[in-house]
Structures are given as C-alpha cells and as structure tokens.
N, C-alpha and C positions, 0 to 999 in steps of 0.2 A: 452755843451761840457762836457764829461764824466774829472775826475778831477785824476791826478794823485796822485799815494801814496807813501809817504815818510817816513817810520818808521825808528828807531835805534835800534842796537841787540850790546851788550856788547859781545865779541867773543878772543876765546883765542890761541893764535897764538902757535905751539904744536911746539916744536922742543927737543932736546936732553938736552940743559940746566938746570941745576936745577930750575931757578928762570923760571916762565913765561910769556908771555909779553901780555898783554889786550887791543886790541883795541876798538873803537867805528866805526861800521860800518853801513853805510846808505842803504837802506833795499829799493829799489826802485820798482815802476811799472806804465809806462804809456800805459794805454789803448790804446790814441788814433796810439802812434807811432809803440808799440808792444805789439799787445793784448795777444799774448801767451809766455812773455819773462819776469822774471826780471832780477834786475841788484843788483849786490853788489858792490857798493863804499868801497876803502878803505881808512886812513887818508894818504897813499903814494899816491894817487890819482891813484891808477889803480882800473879798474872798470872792471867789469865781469860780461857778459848778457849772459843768459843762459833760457831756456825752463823753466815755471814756473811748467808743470808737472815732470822734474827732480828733482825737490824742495820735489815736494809733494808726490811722489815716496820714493823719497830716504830717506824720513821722516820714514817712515815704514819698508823698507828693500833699501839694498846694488844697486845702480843707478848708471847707467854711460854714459855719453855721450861726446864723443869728450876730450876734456884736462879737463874736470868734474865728477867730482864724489860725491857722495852725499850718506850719509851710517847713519843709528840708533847706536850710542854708548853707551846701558845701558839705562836704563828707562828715562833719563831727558837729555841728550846731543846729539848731532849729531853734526857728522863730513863733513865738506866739504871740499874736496881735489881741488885744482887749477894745473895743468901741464903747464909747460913753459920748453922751449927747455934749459934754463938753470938751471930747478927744479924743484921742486914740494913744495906748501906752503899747511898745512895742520892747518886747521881754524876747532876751535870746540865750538859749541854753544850750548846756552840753546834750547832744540827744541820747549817752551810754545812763544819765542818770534818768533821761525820762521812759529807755527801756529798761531800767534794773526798776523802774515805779509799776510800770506796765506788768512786769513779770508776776512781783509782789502781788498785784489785784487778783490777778490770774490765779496764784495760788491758793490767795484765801477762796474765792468765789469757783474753785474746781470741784464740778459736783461730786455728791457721793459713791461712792460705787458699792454695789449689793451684794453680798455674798450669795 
C-alpha cells in the first residue's frame, strides 16, 4: 500500500491589518483515495482538495481553477487564494516548502518499475 504524505508549511494569512496572523498548515496527499489531488488543512479545521497540478502550475505562473487560485509572489513566496460565497482568504507561503510537498507526492506516487 502506497503510504500517504503529511507535510507542514508555516503560511501567512494576508489581509489589511497591520499585524499578520501565521498559521500551521497540513500539507496532505493520499495516493490511494486521490491520486491527482491534495489537500490543505487548516488549524480552523477547514480543509481544501484541490488538483495537485494546480499546485505545481501556479508555482510558476498565475492558475486557476474553480474557487482556487494559485499565483508566484516574487522569487520565494506564493500565493494561494481560497473563494467561499462569503469571501475570499488569501494564504501566502514560502514556495521551497510547497516544492519539498510537491517532491514528497511525487515520490510516493513514482510508479513501479519491472524487472
């Protein structure tokens, strides 16, 4: 059984206020339930499964699919937009953790090779 991946990404929650608020966010991927999906946990417990090549898209240039978006902010951050019919939360992260997450998937979900 291929093994699910659990990373954490430090991620900075953008809004108008001077001060900014930092969460801890769990950085998921299960192979066997959704091979072409992750998820982002947040500590509010809402959870967000999304295409994992919209990840790895929007790591490079400006992506969008459905109430997601996923954009390059400047050499070392990236932004990921969430849409809810009551908002929009605008989450910015270091983008070396959302490739060491990327990598991860990749390793578990490398197919087999046959002798």
């Amino acid at each position: 059984m291929t093994p699910a991946v659990e990373d954490h990404a430090r991620a900075r929650i953008v809004t108008d206020a001077p001060q900014f608020r930092s969460v801890r966010v769990a950085l998921r991927y299960e192979p066997v339930e959704h091979p072409d999906a992750v998820s982002f946990a947040f500590p509010s417990g809402r959870d967000w499964t999304f295409p994992r090549a919209l990840l790895e898209t929007g790591l490079r240039s400006p992506a969008r699919l459905g109430d997601i978006e996923v954009w390059p902010c400047g050499r070392v951050q990236t932004i990921v937009e969430f849409h809810t019919p009551d908002g929009v939360a605008v989450v910015q992260f270091d983008t070396t953790s959302l490739i060491r997450f990327l990598r991860h998937t990749y390793a578990v979900a490398a197919p087999a090779t046959t002798a």
